[in-house]
The first five atom37 places (N, CA, C, CB, O) and aatype in JSON, in Angstrom:
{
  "aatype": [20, 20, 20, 20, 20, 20, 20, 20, 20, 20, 20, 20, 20, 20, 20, 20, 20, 20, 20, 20, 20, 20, 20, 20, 20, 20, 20, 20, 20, 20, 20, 20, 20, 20, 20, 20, 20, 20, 20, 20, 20, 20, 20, 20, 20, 20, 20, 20, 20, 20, 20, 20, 20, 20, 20, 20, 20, 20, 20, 20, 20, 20, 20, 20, 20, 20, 20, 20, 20, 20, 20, 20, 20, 20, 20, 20, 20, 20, 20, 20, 20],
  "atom_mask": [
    [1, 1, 1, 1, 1],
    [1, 1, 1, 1, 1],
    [1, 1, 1, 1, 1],
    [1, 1, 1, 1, 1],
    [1, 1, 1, 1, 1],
    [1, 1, 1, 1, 1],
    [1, 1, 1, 1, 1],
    [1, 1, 1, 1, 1],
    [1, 1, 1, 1, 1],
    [1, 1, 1, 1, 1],
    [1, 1, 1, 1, 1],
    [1, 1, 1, 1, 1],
    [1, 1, 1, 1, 1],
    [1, 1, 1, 1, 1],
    [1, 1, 1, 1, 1],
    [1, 1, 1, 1, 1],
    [1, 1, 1, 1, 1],
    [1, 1, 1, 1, 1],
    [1, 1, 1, 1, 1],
    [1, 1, 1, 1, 1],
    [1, 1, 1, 1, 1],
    [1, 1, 1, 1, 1],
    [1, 1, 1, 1, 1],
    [1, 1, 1, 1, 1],
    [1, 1, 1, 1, 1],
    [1, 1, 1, 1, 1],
    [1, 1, 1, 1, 1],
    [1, 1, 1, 1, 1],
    [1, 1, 1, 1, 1],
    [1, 1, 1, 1, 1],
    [1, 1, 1, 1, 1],
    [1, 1, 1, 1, 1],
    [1, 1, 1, 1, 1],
    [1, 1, 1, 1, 1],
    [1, 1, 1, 1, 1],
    [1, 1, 1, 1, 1],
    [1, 1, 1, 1, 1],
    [1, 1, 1, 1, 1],
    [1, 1, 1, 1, 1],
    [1, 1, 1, 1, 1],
    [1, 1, 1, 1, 1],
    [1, 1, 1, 1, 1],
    [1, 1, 1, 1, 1],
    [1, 1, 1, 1, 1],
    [1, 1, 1, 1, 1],
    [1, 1, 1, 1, 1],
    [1, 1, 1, 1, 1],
    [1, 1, 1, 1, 1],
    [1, 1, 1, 1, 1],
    [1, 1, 1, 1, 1],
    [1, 1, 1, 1, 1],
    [1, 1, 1, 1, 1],
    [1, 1, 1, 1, 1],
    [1, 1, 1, 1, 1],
    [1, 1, 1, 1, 1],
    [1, 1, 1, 1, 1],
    [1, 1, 1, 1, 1],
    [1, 1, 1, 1, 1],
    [1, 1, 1, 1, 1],
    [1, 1, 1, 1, 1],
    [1, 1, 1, 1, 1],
    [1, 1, 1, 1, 1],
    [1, 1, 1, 1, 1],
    [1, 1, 1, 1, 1],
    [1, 1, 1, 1, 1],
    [1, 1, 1, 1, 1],
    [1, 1, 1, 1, 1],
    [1, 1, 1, 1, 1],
    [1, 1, 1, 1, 1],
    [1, 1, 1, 1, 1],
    [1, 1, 1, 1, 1],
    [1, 1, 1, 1, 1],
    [1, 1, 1, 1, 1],
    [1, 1, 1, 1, 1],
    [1, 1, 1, 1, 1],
    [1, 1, 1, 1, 1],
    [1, 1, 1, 1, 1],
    [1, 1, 1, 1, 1],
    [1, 1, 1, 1, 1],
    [1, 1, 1, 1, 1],
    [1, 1, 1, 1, 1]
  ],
  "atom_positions": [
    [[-25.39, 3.96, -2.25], [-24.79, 4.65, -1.11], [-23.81, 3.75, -0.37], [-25.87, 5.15, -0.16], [-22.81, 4.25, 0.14]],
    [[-24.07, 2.35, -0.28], [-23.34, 1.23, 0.21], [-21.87, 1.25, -0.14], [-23.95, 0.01, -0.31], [-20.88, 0.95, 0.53]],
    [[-22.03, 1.81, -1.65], [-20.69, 1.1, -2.4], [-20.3, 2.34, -2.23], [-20.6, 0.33, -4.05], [-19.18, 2.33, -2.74]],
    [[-20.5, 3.44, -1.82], [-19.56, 4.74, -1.99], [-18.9, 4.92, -0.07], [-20.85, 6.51, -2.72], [-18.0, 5.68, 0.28]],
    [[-19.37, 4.36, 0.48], [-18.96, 4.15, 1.98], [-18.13, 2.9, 1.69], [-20.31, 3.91, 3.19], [-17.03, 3.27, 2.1]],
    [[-17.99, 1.95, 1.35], [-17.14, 1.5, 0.94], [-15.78, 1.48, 0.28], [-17.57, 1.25, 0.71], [-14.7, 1.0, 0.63]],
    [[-16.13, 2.1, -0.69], [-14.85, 2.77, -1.72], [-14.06, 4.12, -0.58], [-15.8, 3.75, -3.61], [-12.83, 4.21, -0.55]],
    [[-14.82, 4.94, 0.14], [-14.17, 5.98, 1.17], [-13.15, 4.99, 2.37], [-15.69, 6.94, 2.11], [-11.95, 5.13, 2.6]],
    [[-13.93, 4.18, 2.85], [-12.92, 3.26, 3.91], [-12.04, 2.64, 3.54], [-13.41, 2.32, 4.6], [-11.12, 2.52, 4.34]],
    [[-11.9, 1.94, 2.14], [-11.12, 1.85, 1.21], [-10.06, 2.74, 1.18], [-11.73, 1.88, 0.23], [-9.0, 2.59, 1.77]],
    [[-10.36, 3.66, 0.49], [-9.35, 5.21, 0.48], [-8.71, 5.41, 1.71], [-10.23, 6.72, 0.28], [-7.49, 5.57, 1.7]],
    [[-9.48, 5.41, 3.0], [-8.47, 6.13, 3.98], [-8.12, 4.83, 4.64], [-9.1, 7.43, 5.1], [-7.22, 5.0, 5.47]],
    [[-8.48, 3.7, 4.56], [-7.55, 2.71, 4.95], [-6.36, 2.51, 4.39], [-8.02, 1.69, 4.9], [-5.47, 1.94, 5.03]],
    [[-6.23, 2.84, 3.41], [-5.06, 2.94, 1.79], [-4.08, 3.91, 2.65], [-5.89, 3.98, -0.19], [-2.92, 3.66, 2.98]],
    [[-4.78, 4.96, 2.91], [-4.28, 6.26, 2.56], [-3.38, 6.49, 4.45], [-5.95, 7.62, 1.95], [-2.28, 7.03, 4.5]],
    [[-4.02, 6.02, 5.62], [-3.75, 5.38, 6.35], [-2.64, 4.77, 6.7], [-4.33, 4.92, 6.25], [-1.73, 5.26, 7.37]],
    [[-2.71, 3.42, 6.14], [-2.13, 2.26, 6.2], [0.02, 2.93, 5.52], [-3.4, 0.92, 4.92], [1.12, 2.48, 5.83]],
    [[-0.34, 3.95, 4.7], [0.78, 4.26, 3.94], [1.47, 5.61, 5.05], [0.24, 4.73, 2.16], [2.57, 6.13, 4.9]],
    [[0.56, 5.91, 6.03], [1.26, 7.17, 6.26], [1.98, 6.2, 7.76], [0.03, 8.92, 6.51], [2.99, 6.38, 8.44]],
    [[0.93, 5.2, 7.78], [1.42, 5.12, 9.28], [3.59, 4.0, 9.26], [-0.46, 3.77, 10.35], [4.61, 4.04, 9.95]],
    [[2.93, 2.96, 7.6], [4.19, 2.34, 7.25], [5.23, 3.42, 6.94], [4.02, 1.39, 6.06], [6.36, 2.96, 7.08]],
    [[5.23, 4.87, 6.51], [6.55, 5.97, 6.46], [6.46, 6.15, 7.66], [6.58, 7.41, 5.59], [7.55, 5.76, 8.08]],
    [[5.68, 6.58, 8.77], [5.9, 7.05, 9.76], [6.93, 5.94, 10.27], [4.67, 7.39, 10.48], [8.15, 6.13, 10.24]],
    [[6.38, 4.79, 10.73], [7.12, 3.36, 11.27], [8.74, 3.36, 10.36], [5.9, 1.64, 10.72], [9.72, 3.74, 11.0]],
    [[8.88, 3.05, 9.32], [9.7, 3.32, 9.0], [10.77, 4.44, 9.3], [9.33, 3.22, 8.28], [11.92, 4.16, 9.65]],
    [[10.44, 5.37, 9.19], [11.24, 7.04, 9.48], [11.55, 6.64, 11.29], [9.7, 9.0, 9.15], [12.7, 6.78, 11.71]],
    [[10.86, 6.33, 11.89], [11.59, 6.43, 13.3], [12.08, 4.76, 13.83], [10.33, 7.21, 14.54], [12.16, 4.25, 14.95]],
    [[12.32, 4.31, 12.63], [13.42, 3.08, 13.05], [14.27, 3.17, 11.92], [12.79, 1.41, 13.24], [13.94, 2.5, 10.94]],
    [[15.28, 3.85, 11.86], [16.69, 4.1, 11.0], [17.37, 2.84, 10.96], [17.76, 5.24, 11.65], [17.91, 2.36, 9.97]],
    [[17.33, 2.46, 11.86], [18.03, 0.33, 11.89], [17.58, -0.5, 10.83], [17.35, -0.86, 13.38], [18.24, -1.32, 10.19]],
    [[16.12, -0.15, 10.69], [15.99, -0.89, 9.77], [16.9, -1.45, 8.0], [14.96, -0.38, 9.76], [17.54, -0.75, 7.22]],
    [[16.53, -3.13, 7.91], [17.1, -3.36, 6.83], [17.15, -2.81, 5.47], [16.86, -4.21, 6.75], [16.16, -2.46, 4.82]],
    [[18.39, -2.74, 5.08], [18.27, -1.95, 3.97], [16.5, -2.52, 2.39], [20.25, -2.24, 3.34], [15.66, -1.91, 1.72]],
    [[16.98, -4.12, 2.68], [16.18, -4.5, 1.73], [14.54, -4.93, 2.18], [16.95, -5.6, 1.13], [13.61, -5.19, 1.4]],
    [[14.52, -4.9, 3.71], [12.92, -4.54, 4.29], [12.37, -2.98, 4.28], [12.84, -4.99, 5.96], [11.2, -2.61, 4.32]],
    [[13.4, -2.3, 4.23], [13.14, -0.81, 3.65], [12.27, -0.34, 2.89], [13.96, -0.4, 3.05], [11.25, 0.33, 2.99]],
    [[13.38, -1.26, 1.45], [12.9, -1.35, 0.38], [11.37, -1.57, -0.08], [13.56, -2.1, 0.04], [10.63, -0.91, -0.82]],
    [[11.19, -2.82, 0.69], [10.0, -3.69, 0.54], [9.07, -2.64, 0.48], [9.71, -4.8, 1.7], [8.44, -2.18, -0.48]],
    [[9.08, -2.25, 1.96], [8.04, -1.45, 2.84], [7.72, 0.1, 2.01], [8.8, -1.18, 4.58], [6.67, 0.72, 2.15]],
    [[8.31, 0.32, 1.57], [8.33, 1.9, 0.41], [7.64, 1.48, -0.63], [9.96, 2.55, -0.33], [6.63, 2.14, -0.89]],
    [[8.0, 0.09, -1.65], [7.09, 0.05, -2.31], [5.71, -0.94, -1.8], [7.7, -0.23, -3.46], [4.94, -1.18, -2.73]],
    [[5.43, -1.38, -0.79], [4.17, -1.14, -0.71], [3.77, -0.08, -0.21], [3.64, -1.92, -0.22], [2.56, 0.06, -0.08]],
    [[4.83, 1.17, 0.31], [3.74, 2.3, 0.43], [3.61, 3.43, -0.94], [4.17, 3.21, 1.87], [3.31, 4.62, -0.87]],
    [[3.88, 2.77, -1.95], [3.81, 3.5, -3.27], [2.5, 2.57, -3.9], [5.46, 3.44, -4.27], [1.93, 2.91, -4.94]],
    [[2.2, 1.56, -3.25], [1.41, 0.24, -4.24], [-0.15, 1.18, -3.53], [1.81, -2.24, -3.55], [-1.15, 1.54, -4.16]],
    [[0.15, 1.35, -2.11], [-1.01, 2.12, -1.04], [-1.38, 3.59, -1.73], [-0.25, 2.46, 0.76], [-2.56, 3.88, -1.9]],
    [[-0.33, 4.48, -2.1], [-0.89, 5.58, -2.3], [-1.04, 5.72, -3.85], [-0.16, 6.61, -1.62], [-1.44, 6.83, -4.19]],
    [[-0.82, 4.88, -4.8], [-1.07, 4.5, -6.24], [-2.65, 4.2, -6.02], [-0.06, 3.09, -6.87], [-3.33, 5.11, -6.49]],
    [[-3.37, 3.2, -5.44], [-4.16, 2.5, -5.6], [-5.5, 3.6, -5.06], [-3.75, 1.14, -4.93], [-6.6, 3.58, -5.61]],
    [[-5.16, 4.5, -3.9], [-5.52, 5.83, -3.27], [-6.42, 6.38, -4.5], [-4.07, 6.87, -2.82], [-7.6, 6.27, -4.82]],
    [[-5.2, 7.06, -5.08], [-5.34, 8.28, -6.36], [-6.22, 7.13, -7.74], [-3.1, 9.04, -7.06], [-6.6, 7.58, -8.83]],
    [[-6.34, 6.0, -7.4], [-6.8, 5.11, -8.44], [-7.82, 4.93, -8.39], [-6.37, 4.07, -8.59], [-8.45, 4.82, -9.44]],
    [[-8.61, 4.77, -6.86], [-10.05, 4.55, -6.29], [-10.06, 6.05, -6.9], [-10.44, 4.13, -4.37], [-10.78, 6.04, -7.9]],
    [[-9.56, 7.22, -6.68], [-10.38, 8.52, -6.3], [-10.88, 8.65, -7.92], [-9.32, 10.09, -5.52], [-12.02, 9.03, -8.19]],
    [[-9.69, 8.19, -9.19], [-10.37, 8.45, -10.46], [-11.24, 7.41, -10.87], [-9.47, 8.67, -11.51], [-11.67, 7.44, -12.02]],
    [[-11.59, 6.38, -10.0], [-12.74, 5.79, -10.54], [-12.23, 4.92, -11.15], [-13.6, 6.5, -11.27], [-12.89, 4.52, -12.11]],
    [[-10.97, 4.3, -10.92], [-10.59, 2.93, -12.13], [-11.2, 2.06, -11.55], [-8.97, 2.33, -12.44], [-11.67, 2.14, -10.41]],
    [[-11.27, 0.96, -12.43], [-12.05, 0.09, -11.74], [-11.01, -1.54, -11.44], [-13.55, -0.09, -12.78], [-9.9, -1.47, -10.91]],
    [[-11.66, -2.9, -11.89], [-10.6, -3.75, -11.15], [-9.77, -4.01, -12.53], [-11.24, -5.3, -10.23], [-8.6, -4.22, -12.21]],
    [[-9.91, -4.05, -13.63], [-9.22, -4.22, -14.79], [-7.97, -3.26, -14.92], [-10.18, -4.05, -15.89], [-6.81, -3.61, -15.15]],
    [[-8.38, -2.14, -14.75], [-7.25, -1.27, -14.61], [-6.24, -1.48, -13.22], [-7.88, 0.17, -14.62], [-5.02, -1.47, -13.39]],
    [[-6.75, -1.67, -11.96], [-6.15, -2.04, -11.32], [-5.02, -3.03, -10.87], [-6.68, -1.99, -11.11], [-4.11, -2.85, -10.05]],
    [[-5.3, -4.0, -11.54], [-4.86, -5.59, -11.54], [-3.18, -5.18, -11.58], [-5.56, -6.72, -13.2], [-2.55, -6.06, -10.99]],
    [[-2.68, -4.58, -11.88], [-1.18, -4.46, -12.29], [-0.45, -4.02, -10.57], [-0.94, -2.97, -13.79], [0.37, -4.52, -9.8]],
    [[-1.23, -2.92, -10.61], [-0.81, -2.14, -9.14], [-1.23, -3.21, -7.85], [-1.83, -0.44, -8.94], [-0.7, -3.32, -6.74]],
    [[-2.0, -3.69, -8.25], [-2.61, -5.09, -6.82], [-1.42, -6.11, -7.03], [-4.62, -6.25, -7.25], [-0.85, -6.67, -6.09]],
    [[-1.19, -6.23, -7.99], [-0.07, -7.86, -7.9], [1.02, -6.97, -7.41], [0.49, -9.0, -9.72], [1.87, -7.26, -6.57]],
    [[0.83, -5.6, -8.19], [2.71, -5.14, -7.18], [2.83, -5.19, -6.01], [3.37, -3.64, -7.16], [3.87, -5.46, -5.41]],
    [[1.46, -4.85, -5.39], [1.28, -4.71, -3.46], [1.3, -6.19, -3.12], [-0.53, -3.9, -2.7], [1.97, -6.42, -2.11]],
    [[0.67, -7.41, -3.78], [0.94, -8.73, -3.26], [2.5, -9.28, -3.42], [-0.04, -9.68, -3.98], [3.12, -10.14, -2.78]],
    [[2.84, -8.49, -4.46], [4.73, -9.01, -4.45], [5.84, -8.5, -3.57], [5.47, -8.62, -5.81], [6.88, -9.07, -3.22]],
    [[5.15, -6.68, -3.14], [5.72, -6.24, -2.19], [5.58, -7.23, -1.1], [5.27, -5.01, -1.94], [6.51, -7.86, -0.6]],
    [[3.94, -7.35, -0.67], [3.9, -7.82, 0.93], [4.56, -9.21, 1.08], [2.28, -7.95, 1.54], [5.09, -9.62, 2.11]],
    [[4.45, -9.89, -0.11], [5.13, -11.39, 0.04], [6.44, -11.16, 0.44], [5.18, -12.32, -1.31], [6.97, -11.96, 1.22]],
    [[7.2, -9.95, -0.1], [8.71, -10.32, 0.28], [9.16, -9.89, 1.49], [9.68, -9.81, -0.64], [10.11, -10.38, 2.1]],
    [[8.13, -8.5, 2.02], [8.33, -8.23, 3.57], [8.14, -9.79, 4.75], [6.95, -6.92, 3.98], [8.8, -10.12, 5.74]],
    [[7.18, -10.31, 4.21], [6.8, -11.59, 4.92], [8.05, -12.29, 4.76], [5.51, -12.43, 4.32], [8.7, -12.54, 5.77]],
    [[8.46, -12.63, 3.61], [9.48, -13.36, 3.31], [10.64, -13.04, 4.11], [9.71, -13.27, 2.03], [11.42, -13.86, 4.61]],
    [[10.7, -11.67, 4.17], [12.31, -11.25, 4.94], [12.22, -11.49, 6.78], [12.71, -9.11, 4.58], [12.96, -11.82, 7.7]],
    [[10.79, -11.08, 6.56], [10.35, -11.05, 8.8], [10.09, -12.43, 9.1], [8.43, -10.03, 9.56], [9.68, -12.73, 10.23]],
    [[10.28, -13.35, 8.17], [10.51, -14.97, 9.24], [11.98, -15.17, 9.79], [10.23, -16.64, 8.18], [12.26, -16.15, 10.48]]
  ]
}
């Protein structure tokens, strides 16, 4: 029961975390073209990983879509110093 309350906070932290980065995004039009960028695909890495918990992949299957969200977030970091 532990691990399925887990995997749910998971999900809507995912699921969350992606509506609130389009929202943020959509009402600052200023924003950089290539922090834009960034920020879209980690909210594609967020709602990939969503639909990935819900079919039950596990971390082997995952591993591809996780390094994309750590390469996204590195370069947002990279651009906001």
């Amino acid at each position: 029961m532990q691990q399925f309350a887990v995997t749910v906070s998971v999900e809507q932290a995912l699921l969350a975390g992606s509506v609130y980065l389009t929202t943020t995004l959509a009402d600052q039009p200023a924003t950089p073209r290539d922090l834009a960028t960034a920020v879209r695909k980690l909210v594609n890495v967020f709602q990939e990983l969503t639909i990935d918990y819900l079919n039950g992949q596990g971390n082997p299957e995952l591993e591809p879509t996780l390094r994309a969200g750590d390469d996204a977030t590195s370069t947002i970091q990279g651009l906001c110093k």
